[in-house]
C-alpha positions as CSV (number, residue, x, y, z in Angstrom):
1,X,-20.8,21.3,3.1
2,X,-20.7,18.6,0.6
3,X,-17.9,16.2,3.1
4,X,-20.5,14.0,3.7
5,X,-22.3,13.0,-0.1
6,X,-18.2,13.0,-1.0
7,X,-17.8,10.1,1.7
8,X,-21.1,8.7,1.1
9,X,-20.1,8.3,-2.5
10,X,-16.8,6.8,-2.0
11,X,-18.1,4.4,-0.1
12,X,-20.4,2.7,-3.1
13,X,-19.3,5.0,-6.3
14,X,-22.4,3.0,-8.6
15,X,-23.2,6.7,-10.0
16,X,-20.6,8.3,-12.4
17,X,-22.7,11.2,-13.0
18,X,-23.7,12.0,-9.5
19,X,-19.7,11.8,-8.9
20,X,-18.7,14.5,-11.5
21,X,-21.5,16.8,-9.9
22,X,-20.3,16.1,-7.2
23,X,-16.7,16.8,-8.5
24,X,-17.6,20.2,-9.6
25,X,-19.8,21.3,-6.6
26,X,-16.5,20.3,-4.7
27,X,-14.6,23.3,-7.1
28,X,-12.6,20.3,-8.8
29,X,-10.1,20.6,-11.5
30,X,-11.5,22.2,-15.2
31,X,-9.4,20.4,-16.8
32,X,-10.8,17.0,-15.0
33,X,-14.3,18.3,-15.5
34,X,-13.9,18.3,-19.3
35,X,-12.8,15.3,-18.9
36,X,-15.8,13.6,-17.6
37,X,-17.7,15.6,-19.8
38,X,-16.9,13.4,-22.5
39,X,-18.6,10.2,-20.6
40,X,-17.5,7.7,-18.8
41,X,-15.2,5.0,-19.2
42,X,-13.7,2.8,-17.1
43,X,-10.3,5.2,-17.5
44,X,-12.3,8.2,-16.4
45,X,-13.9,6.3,-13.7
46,X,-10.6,5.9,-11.8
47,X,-9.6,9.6,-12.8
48,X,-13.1,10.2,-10.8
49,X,-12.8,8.1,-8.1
50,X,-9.1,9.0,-7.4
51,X,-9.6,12.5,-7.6
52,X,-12.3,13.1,-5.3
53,X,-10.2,10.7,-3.2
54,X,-7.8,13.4,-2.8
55,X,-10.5,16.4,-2.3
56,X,-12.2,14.1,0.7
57,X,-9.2,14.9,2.7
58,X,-6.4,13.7,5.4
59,X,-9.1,11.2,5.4
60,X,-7.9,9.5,2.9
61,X,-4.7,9.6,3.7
62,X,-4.1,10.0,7.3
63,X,-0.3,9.6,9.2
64,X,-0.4,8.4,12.7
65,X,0.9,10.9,15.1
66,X,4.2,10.2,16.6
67,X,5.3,9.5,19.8
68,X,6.9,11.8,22.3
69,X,10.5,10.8,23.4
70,X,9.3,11.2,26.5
71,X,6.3,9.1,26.5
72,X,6.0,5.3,26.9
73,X,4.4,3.2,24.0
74,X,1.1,2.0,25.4
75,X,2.0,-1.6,24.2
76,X,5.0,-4.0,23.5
77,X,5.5,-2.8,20.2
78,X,8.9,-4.0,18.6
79,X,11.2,-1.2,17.4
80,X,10.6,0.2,14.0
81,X,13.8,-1.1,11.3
82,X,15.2,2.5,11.5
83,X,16.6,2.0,7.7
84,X,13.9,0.6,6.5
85,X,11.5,3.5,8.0
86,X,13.8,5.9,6.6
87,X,13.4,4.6,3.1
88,X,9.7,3.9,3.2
89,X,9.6,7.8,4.0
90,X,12.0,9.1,1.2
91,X,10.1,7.1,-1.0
92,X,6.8,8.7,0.3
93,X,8.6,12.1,-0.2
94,X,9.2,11.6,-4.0
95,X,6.1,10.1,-5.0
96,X,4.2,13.2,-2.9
97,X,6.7,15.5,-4.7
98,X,6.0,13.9,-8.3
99,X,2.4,13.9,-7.7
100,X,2.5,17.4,-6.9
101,X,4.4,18.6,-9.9
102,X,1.7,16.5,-12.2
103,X,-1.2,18.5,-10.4
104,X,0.9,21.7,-11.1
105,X,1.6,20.5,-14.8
106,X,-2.1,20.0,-15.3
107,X,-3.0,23.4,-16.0
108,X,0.0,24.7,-18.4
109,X,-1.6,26.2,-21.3
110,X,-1.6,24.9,-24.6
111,X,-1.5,21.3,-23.0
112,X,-2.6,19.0,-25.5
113,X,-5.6,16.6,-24.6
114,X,-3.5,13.8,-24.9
115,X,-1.2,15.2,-22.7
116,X,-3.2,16.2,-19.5
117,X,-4.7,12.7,-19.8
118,X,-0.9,11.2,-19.3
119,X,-0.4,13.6,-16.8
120,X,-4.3,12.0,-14.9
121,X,-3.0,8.8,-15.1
122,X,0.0,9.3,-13.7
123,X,-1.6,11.0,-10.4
124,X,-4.1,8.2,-10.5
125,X,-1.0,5.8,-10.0
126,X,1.2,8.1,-8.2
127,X,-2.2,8.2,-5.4
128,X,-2.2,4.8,-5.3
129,X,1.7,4.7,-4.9
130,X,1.0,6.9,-1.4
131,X,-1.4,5.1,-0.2
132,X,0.9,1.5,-0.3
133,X,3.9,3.5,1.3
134,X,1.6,4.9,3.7
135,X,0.2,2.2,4.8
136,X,4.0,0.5,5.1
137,X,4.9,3.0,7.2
138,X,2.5,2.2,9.7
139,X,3.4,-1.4,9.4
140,X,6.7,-0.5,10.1
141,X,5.6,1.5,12.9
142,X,3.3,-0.6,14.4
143,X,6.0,-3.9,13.6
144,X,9.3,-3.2,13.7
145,X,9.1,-4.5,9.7
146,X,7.7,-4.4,6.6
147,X,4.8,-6.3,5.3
148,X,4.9,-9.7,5.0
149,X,5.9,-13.3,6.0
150,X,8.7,-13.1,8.8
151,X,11.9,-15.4,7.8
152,X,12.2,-18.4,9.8
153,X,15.7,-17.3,12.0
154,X,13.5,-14.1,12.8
155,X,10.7,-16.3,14.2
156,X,10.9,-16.5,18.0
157,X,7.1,-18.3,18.9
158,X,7.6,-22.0,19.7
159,X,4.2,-22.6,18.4
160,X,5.1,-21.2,14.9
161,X,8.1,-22.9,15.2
162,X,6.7,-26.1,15.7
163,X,3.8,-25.6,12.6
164,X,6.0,-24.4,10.1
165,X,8.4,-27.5,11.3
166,X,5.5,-29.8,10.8
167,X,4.6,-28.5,7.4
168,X,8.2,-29.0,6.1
169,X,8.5,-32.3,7.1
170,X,5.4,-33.1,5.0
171,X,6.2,-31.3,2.6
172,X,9.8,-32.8,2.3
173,X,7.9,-36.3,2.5
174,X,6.1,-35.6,-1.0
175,X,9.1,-34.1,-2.3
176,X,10.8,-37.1,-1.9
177,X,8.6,-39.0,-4.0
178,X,8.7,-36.7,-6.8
179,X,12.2,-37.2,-8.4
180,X,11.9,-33.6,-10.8
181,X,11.6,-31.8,-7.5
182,X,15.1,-33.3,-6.1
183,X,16.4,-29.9,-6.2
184,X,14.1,-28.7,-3.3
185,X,15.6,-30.8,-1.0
186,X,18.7,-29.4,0.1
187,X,16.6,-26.2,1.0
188,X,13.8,-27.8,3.0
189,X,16.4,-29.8,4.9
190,X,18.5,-26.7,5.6
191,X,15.2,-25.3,6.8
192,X,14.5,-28.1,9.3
193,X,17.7,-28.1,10.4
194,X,17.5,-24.7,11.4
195,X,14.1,-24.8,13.2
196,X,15.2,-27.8,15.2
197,X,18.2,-25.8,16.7
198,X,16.0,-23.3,17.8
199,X,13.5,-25.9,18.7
200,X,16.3,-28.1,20.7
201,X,13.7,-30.3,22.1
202,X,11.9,-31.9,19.0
């Protein structure tokens, strides 16, 4: 079984033609082999990579199991944004769908060169499309959220209260001396404002 040279290789892919051995060893795609065939180039490198990405496995793209209703969670995890989860999945659904129907496309006959190579790219970014929602869905799972900076009204630590609080106040500071940035103000005072209400005592 060739699962572990595949992994081996993704982790430090230096050799493009011990890859597309690899590649057809693995039974991959003729169409993809004739590809490589013609030498490598940064364009096939990625068709490469990204396909033998998708031959290593569930590896690759693995789903955490979900929770039983009747289980507890093993921490204090917030509740997953219900909407947002939902979207994050439909979106997952149509780029798995899409990528799917490119595979299939792949090996219509006739296809001209130029074709299946629009079709390779397309998986290529449609892979890397999974792979973001996938990994938002486990955000979202493990956070209650998306990725990325909470809003300040959605901020509950005192101690982040109090740093982000800090930095605005220095920040407004050098604002104030720089007359073309009068138009920040309004903002960073309406953010003060609001983290001294929920900071009552500074």
């Amino acid at each position: 079984m060739k699962q572990g040279e595949l992994l081996a290789w993704l982790a430090a892919p230096a050799d493009f033609a011990a890859g597309v051995a690899l590649y057809a060893q693995l039974g991959g795609s003729a169409v993809y082999q004739q590809l490589f065939a013609l030498g490598e180039t940064g364009y096939s490198r990625q068709v490469l990579v990204a396909q033998l990405q998708l031959l290593a496995g569930p590896v690759q793209e693995s789903v955490p199991a979900p929770v039983a209703d009747n289980q507890q969670p093993t921490t204090n995890q917030p509740a997953p944004d219900l909407a947002v989860l939902a979207s994050v999945r439909t979106q997952l659904k149509a780029a798995r769908d899409e990528r799917s129907h490119a595979h299939a496309q792949l090996t219509t006959p006739g296809l001209r060169l130029a074709n299946r190579n629009k079709l390779a790219h397309r998986i290529c970014q449609l892979t890397d499309q999974v792979r973001q929602l996938l990994s938002a869905e486990q955000h979202v799972l493990a956070h209650g959220r998306l990725p990325g900076p909470v809003a300040t009204q959605d901020v509950t630590d005192a101690g982040e209260l109090h740093r982000r609080l800090d930095n605005l106040i220095s920040l407004r500071a050098k604002v104030r001396r720089r007359p073309e940035r009068a138009a920040e103000l309004p903002g960073l005072e309406a953010q003060i404002h609001l983290i001294r209400e929920k900071l009552p005592l500074r």
